[in-house]
C-alpha positions as CSV (number, residue, x, y, z in Angstrom):
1,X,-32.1,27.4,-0.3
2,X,-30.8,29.8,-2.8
3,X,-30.5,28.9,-6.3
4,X,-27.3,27.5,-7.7
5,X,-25.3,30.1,-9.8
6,X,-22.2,29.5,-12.5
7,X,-20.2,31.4,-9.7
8,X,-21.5,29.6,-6.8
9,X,-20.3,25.9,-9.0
10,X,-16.8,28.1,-9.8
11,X,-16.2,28.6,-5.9
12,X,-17.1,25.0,-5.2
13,X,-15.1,23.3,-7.6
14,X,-12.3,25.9,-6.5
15,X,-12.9,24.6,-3.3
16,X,-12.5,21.0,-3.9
17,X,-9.7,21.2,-5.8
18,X,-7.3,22.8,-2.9
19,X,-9.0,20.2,-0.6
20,X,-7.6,17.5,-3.3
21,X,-4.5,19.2,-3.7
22,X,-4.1,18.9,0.0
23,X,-4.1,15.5,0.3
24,X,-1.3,13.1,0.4
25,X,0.1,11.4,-2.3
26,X,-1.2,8.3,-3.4
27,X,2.0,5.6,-4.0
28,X,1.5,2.2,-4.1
29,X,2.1,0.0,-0.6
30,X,4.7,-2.2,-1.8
31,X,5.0,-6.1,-1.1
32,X,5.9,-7.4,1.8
33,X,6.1,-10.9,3.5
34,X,4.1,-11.6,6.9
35,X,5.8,-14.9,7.2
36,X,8.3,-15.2,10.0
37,X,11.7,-16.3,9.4
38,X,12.5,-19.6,9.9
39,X,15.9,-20.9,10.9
40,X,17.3,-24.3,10.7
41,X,18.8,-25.7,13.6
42,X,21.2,-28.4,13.8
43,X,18.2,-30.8,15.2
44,X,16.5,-29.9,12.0
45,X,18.9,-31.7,9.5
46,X,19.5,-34.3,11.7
47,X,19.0,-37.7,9.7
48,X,17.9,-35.5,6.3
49,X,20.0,-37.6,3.7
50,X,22.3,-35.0,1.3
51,X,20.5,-33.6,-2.2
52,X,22.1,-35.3,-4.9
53,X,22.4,-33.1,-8.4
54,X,21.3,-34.3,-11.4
């Protein structure tokens, strides 16, 4: 294996920085929420008793 030269570095750095230019952005993902909606049915507040407020 040759010997590594100040231009042989140059051209790999070179290199790597198209390869990193080339990649996506980075953005954060975001929140989400894996629950599934729930509905009430009418069977569901059958016999609840009303909030009162305070």
């Amino acid at each position: 294996m040759a010997e590594w030269m100040p231009t042989m570095v140059e051209d790999r750095l070179e290199s790597a920085a198209d390869v990193f230019r080339s990649l996506p952005e980075v953005k954060p993902q975001g929140y989400f929420n894996a629950w599934p909606d729930y509905f009430h049915s009418f069977a569901d507040q059958v016999g609840q008793e009303p909030r009162t407020r305070l």
